[in-house]
N, C-alpha and C positions, 0 to 999 in steps of 0.2 A: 417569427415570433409565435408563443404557443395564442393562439383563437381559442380551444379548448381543452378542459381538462376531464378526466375521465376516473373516478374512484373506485378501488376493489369493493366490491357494496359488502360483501362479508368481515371485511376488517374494518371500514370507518365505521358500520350500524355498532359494531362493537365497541369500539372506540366513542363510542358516541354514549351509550348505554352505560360502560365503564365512569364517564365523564359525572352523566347526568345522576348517579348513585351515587359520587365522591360527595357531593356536597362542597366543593373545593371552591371557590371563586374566580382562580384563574390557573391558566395552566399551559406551559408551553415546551414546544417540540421540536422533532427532524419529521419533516416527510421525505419517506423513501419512495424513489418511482423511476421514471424513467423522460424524459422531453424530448419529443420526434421531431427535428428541425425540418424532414422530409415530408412528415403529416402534419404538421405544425401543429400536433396535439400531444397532452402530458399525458401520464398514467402514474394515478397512486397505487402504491402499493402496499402502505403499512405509516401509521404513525407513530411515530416513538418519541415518546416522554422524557424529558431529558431531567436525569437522576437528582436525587438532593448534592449539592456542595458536601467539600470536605466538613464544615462544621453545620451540617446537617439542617441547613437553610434552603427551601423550594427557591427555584431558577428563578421562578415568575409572583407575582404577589401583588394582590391590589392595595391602593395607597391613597387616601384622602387628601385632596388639593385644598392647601389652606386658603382664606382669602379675605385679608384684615379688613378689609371694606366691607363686609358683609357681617351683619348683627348673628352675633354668637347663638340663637335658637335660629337653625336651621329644620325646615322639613326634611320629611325622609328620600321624597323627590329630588329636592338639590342636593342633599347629601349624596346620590347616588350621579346627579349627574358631573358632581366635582372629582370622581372619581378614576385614578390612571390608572396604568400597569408600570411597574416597577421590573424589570429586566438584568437576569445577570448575564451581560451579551459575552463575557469571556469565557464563563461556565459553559452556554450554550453552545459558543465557537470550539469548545474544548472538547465537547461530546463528538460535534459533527466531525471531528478530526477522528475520532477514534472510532466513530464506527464507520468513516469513510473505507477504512480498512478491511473493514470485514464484507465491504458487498466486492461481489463479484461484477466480473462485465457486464456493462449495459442499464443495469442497477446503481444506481448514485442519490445524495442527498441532495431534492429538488430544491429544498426550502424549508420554511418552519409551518407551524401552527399555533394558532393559540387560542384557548378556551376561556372566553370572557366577557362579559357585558357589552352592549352595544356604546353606552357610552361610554366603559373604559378602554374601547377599542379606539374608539373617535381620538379621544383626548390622547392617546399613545402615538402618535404617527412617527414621532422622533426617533421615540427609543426600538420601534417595530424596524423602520430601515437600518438604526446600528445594528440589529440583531442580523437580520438581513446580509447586511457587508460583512459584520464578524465573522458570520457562517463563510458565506463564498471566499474570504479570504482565507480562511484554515485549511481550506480544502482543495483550494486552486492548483497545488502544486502538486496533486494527485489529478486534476483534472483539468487540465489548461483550457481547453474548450467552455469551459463553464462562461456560458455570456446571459443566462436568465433564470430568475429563479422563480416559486412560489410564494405565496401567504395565505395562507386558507386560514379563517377566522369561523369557527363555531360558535353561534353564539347560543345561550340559552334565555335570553330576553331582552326579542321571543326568540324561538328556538329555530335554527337556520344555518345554512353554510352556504359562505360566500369565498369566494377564491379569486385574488388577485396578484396579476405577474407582475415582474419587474425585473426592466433590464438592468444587467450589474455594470457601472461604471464606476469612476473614480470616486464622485463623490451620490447617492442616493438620498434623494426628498422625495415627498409624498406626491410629487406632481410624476416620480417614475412608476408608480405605484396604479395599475390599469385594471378593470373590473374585466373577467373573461366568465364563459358559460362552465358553469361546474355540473355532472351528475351522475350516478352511482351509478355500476355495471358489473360486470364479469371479466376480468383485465387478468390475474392469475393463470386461468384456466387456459386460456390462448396462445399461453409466449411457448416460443419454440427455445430446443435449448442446445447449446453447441458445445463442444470439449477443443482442447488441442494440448498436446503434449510436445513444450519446446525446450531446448538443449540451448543453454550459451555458452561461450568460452570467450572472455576479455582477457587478454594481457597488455597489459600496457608499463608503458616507461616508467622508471623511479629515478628521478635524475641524481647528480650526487652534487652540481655546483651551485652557486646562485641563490641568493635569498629570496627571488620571484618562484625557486621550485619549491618552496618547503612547504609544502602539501602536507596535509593529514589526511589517513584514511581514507575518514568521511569525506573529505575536498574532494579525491582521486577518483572516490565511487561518483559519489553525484555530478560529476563533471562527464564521467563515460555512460552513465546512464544515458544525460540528456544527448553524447552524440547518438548512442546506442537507439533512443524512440525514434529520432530522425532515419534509423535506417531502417528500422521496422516498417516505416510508412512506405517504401520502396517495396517492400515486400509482395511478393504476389501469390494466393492463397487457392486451393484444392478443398473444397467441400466434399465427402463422402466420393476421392477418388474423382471428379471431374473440378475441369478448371474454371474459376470465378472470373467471369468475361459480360454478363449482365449486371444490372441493377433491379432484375426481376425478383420477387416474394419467392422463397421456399415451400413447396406446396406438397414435399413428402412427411410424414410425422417422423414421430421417433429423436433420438439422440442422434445428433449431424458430427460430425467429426473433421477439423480442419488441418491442413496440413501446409505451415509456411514455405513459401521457396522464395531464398535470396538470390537476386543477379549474383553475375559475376562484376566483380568492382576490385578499382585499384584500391589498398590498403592501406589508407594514409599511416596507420599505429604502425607499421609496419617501417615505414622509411624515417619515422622517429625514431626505431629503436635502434638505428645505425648511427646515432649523437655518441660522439667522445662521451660528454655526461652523462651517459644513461651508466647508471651504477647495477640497474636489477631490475626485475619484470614482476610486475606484481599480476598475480594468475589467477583469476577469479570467475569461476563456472559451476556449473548444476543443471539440476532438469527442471522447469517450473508445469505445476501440472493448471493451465487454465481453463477460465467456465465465464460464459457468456448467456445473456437470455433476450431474446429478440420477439417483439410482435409482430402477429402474424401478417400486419400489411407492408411492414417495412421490409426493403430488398435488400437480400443477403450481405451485399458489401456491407451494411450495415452489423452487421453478424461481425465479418473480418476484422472492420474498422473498434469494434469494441472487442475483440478478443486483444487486438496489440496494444490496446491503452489495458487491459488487464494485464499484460504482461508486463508493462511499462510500473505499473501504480503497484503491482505484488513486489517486484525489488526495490522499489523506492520505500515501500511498507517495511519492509526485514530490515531496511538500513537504516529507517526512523526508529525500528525498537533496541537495534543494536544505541545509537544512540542515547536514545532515552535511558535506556540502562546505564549507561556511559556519564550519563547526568546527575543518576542519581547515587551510581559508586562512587563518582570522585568529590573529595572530600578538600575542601578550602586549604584545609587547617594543616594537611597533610605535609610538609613543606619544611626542605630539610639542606643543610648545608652541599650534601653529596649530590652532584649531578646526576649518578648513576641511580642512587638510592631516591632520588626524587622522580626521574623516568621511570618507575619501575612502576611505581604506582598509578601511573595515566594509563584510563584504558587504551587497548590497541586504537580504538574507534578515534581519538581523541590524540593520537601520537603522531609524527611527526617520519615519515619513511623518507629511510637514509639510510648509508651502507652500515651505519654503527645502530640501525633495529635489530634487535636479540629477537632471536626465534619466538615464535607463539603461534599456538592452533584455535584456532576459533571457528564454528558451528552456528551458521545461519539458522533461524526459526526456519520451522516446515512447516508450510500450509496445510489445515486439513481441513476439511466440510461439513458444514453443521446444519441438517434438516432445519426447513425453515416455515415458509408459506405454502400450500396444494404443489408439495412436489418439487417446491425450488429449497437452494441451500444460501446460507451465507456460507463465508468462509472464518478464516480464525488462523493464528500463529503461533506455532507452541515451540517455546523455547527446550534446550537439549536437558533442563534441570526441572521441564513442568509436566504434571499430568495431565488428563482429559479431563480431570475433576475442576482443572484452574479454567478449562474453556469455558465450562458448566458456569463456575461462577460470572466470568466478562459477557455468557449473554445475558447472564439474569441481568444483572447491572446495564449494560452499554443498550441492548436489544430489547430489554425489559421482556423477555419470556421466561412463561413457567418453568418451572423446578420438573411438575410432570410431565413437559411436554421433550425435555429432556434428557435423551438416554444415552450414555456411553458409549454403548454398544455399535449405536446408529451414523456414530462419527467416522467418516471415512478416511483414515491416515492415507493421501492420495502420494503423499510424497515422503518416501522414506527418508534417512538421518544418511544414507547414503546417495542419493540422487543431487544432496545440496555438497558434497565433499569436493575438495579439490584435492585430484587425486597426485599431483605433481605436488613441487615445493612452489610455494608464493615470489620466493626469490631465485633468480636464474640467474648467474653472475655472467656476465658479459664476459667481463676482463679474468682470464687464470690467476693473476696477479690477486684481484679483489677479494676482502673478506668478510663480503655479506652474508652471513648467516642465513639460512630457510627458514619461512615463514608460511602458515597455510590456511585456508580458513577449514579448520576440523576441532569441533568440540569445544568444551567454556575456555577460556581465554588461560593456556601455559606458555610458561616462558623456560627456555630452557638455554643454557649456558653456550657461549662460543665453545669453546674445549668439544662439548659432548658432539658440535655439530660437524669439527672437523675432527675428527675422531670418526666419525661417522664418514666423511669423505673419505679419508684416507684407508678406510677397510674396504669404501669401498673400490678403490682405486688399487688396492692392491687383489681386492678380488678377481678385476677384470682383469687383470695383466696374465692370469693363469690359465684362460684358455689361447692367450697371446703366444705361451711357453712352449704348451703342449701340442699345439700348430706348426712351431717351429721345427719343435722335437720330431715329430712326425716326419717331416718332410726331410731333416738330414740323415734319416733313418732310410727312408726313403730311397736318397740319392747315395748311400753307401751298399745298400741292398740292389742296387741295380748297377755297380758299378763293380760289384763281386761277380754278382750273375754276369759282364759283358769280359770281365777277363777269363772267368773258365768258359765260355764259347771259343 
């Protein structure tokens, strides 16, 4: 459990100065940072504001406790000490969700903040821990390890910051709720920073019987994701070319470079795809380019062990916004006598693979890096239909940074529209017989007709039969040419 906590002193004095010139009465957050289970101490890094609501209502808001036994002239004392925080904990959970996204490894949302009276901090205890559990449960599934969070409370009367941890379990009261030593530093400046550039390749079964296999998409992905982090953890990793064998601190500077290597293991997907049922092989691979940030006293497995929960939480991320998009195309109302004409309108994400899926290509977001704190980046996902202008706007909003601090230019496209492509067909028919159509993920979501796809077999099948021909040819040429030349001998 974290003992202590440790604040960027250049971002909370800010944060703090920002606060105390709003004039605002209350005001609540993400703390971004990092918790060393190793050091048993936190590090913040940045606090961020969590946006107005869609109908343009502050998250957080103080609220007068009525209280009919009490004669209607109240002083200005009790007026303030009846006074709570009002919380919109699904708002706040909604934030922490989306910009869980954008940090990279090692970097995660510790906890909230809130900027508010002494007594209406008191009087809050309830709606502090729902805010608390809202957040860790949005985010958990980007970070399963999540077992403790923050609350840092600023208050300005009087003026002071106090920070208290709590362990996250089923149910959170004020009694989980522990007073630890907070105080400002230099925490930015120090972290070391790692890269690795990793390659996947998932093919996995698409059965064709049984009403237990009728997967969608999304089912198929997030069910090999979660084998796929299990294997990662196997993994054993290569720092700057030597092998990761200590739990010692990194004491070279500069950008560290890691290099995964997987044992050799039996292939379970592999003796799945020898089922009668298997109708087709759904093919789903790219490069994912990862980034990690580590302090300086923690030992490097440390480094490895958050570079593969980066890699884990960046494909769980592209598969939530393929989603999300997926949520917000499909349309209730759309609903139509024709089966065909009814499937046609479900996004692929949202459909149901089986040998009777029509072809479609679709184009995973690419991660790219977005200048952030002294030298570090967040990250961001840009769809195949969005520009650099759309990132610009998701951090003013989600990140709460300037417009000027902001430059185009500076964004690093780390992952080209080509590294996420699968360069095979989606669909790999098992059976000669079957007439699964190809599917792939490349580009926004086309569908294109059975006809064109075997049509497209069949050219190409008569293509290959012609160096089949010319092989032949050759060779009874061959054998007639040397049976001229042995009769005139």
């Amino acid at each position: 459990m974290v003992k202590a906590v440790v604040g960027e002193e250049s971002r909370l004095t800010v944060a703090e100065d920002r606060l105390s010139h709003s004039a605002i009465p209350a005001e609540v957050g993400l703390v971004i940072g990092k918790l060393s289970s190793v050091l048993d101490r936190g590090f913040v890094f940045d606090l961020i504001p969590t946006p107005r609501n869609d109908a343009g209502e502050p998250a957080c808001s103080v609220v007068e406790t009525r209280d009919d036994k009490r004669k209607p002239s109240k002083s200005k004392a009790q007026s303030s000490e009846s006074s709570s925080l009002s919380i919109d904990c699904d708002w706040v959970a909604e934030h922490a969700r989306q910009v869980s996204r954008m940090l990279l490894g090692g970097v995660k949302v510790v906890g909230i903040y809130v900027w508010a009276s002494e007594s209406a901090f008191k009087n809050s205890t309830m709606i502090l821990c729902q805010a608390i559990k809202g957040v860790s449960d949005a985010i958990r599934h980007l970070d399963p390890t999540l077992d403790e969070a923050l609350l840092i409370h600023i208050c300005y009367s009087p003026r002071r910051w106090n920070c208290r941890t709590c362990l996250l379990s089923s149910s959170i009261t004020s009694s989980s709720l522990r007073p630890c030593d907070f105080k400002l530093g230099r925490v930015l400046n120090s972290l070391q920073r790692f890269k690795c550039s990793y390659s996947f390749d998932f093919r996995l079964p698409i059965y064709s019987k049984g009403e237990s296999t009728r997967q969608t998409f999304t089912e198929i992905l997030r069910q090999e994701l979660s084998v796929h982090a299990k294997e990662l953890e196997s993994a054993n990793a290569m720092i700057d070319g030597d092998l990761v064998h200590n739990d010692e601190p990194c004491n070279t500077e500069g950008e560290h470079e890691i290099e995964l290597l997987f044992p050799f293991m039996k292939d379970s997907r592999a003796e799945a795809l020898a089922a009668k049922n298997v109708a087709g092989i759904l093919h789903f691979g790219g490069s994912i380019y990862s980034y990690a940030y580590l302090n300086v006293k923690e030992p490097v497995s440390q480094a490895v062990a958050d570079i593969k929960a980066d890699i884990t939480r960046s494909l769980q991320s592209r598969l939530e916004i393929i989603c999300d998009e997926a949520e917000q195309d499909l349309d209730p109302t759309d609903v139509g006598d024709n089966e065909e004409a009814e499937m046609s309108k479900i996004p692929i994400s949202k459909s149901i693979l089986n040998p009777s899926t029509k072809a479609c290509h679709l184009r995973l977001p690419r991660r790219v890096l977005v200048p952030w704190l002294a030298g570090t980046h967040i990250c961001d996902y840009l769809q195949p239909f969005e520009s650099l202008e759309v990132v610009k706007e998701r951090c003013m909003e989600l990140m709460s940074m300037e417009h000027s601090s902001l430059d185009a230019s500076k964004i690093s496209e780390v992952e080209t529209e080509m590294s996420l492509l699968v360069a095979e067909s989606m669909w790999d028919v098992i059976t000669p017989a079957s007439s699964v159509s190809s599917c792939r993920l490349e580009g926004n979501v086309e569908r294109k007709s059975r006809e064109d796809s075997s049509k497209r077999t069949g050219n190409a099948s008569n293509a290959s039969n012609v160096p089949i021909m010319v092989a032949i040819f050759v060779l009874l040429l061959s054998v007639i040419l040397g049976f001229m030349l042995y009769q005139r001998d």
